[in-house]
KOLLO-802661 format. One record per residue (C-alpha): residue in three letters; x, y, z. Coordinates in steps of 0.25 Angstrom, whole numbers, padded with zeros to 4 digits, always signed. Layout:
REM KOLLO-802661
AlaXYZ/...
***
This chain:
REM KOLLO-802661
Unk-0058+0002-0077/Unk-0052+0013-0068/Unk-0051+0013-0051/Unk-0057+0027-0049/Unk-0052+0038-0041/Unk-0058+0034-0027/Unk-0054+0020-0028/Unk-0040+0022-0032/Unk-0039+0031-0021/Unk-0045+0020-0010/Unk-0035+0010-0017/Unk-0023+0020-0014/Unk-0028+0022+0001/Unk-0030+0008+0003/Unk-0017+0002-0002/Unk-0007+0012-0004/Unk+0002+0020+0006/Unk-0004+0033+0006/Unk-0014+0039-0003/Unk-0007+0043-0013/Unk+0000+0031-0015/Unk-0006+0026-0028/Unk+0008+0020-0034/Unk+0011+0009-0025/Unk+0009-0006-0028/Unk-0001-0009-0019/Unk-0009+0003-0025/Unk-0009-0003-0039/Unk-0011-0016-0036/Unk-0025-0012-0028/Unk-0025-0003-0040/Unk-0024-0013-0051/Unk-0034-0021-0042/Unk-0046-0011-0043/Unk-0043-0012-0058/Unk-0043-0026-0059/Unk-0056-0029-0051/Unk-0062-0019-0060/Unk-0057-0024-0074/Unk-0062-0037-0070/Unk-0075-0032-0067/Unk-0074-0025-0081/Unk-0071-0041-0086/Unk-0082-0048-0081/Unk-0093-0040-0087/Unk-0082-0037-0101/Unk-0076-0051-0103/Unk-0071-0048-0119/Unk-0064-0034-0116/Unk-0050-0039-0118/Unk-0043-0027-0116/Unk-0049-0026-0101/Unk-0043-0039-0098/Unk-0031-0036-0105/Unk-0030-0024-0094/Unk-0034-0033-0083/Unk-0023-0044-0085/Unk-0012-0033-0088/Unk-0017-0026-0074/Unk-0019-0041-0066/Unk-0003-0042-0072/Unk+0002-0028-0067/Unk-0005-0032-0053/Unk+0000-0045-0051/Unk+0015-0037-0054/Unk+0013-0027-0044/Unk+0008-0039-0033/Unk+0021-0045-0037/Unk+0030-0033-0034/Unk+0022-0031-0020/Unk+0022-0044-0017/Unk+0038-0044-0020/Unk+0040-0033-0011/Unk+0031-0033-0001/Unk+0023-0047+0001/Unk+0015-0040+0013/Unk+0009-0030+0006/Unk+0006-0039-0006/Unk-0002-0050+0003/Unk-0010-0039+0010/Unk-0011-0031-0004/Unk-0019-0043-0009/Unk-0026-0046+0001/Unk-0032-0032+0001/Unk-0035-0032-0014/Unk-0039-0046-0013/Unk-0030-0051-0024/Unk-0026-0066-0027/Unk-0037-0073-0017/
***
């Protein structure tokens, strides 16, 4: 379940402040995203692997953190930031 090289580097580009910015929050929010698309994928088709889901929930946590902390500091960057990813209809 991991984003490979080409796609972490698009997620970079796309949200972060240059390209090598791969630390900001905005960054691991998209990030955490990818993996959390892809774990729920791995769900669906795996229903009984509790340790998967165990990892999806503790990711879905540390995501919803980091929303909170942008959406503390900076509630522009958090609307637009959810819209892009799609997150929370």
């Amino acid at each position: 379940m991991t984003i490979n090289l080409k796609n972490k580097q698009e997620l970079i580009e796309k949200f972060g402040t240059n390209a090598k910015d791969s630390g900001s929050v905005e960054v691991q929010v998209a990030m955490l995203s990818q993996k959390i698309a892809e774990l729920t994928e791995h769900l669906k088709n795996n229903a009984k692997d509790f340790q998967a889901k165990r990892g999806l929930l503790m990711m879905v946590g540390r995501r919803k953190r980091m929303l909170t902390y942008i959406k503390k500091s900076d509630i522009e960057k958090y609307r637009k930031l959810i819209k892009e990813l799609n997150i929370r209809g």
